[in-house]
Each structure stands twice: as structure tokens, then as C-alpha cells.
C-alpha positions as CSV (number, residue, x, y, z in Angstrom):
1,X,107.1,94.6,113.8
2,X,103.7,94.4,113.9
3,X,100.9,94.4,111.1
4,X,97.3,94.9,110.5
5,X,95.8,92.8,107.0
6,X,92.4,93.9,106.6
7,X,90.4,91.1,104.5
8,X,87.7,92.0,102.2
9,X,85.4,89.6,99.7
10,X,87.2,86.5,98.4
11,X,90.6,87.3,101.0
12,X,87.5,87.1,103.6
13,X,86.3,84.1,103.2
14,X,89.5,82.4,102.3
15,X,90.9,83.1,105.4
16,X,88.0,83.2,108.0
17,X,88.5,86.4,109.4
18,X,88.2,90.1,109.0
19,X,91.2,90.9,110.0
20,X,94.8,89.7,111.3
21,X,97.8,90.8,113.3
22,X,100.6,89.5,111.9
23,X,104.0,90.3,113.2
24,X,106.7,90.5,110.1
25,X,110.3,90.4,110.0
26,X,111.5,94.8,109.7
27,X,112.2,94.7,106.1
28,X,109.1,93.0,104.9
29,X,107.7,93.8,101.9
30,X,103.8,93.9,101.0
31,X,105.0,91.4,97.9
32,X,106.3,88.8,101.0
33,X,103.6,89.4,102.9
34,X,101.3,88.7,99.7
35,X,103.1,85.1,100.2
36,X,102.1,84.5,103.6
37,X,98.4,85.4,103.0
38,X,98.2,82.9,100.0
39,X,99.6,80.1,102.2
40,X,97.4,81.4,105.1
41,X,94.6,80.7,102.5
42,X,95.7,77.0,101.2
43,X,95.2,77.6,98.1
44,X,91.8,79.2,97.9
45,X,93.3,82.2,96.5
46,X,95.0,81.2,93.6
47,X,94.1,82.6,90.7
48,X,92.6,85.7,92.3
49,X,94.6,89.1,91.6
50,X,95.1,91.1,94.4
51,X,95.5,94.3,94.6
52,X,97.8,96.3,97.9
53,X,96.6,98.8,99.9
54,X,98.7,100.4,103.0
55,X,97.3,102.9,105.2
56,X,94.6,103.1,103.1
57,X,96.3,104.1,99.7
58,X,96.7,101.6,96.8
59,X,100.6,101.2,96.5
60,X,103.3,99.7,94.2
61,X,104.2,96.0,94.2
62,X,107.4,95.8,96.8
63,X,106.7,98.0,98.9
64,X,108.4,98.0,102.4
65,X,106.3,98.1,105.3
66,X,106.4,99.7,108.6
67,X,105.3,98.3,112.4
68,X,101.6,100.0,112.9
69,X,101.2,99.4,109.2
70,X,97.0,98.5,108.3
71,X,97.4,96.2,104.7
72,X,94.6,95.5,102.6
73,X,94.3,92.7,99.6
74,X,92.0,93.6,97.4
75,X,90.3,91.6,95.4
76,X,88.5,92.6,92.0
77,X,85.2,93.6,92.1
78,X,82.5,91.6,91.0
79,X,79.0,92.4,89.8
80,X,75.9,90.9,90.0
């Protein structure tokens, strides 16, 4: 299957892109997937919470994803 990871703020610039299509194993969950972005990112996201978005709605840790899916890791937001 087939994934969209939208990448905002610190996700962004860790990674170099605004967005990627990954494609996942059917059965993926948005915690695995969490997994690959931080190795994608070598390390320049550790210690950054992230929160999970799919198709736009923030949703709970595991959960499964679908082919056509659009992820988002958020990161908090900072002031200035």
C-alpha cells in the first residue's frame, strides 16, 4: 500500500522535503511508520514529540493505516 507523510516545521527540515510517498507493508501502523520517519531523519528528531494525524484528524497511537492514507507528524508548536 501506498502512503502520503505530510512534513511540517522540525519533521520539514529534518527530512528535506514537504512530503513523501512511502509504500508500507498492509498492516502498518502509524506507530511503525513513526519508526521509519525517525530513521529517515538520522537522528535529528529525537527528542521531539510528535503528534499523528491521518486524513487530516489527529488519531490514537497504533493506529492501522490504509493505501491512499495522507499522515502528518506534528510537531509542537513553538512561539516566538
Amino acid at each position: 500500500m501506498k502512503v502520503t507523510v505530510k512534513c511540517f516545521s522540525q519533521v520539514k527540515y529534518a527530512l528535506g522535503t514537504d512530503d513523501l510517498v512511502l509504500k508500507l507493508d498492509i498492516g502498518t501502523t502509524t506507530e511503525i511508520l513513526e519508526k521509519v520517519i525517525r530513521e529517515k531523519a538520522g537522528g535529528k528528531l529525537d527528542g521531539v514529540s510528535l503528534r499523528v494525524a491521518v486524513n487530516q484528524k489527529y488519531v490514537p497511537e497504533n493506529t492501522e493505516l490504509n493505501d491512499g492514507d495522507e499522515v502528518a507528524f506534528i510537531p509542537p508548536v513553538q512561539g516566538g
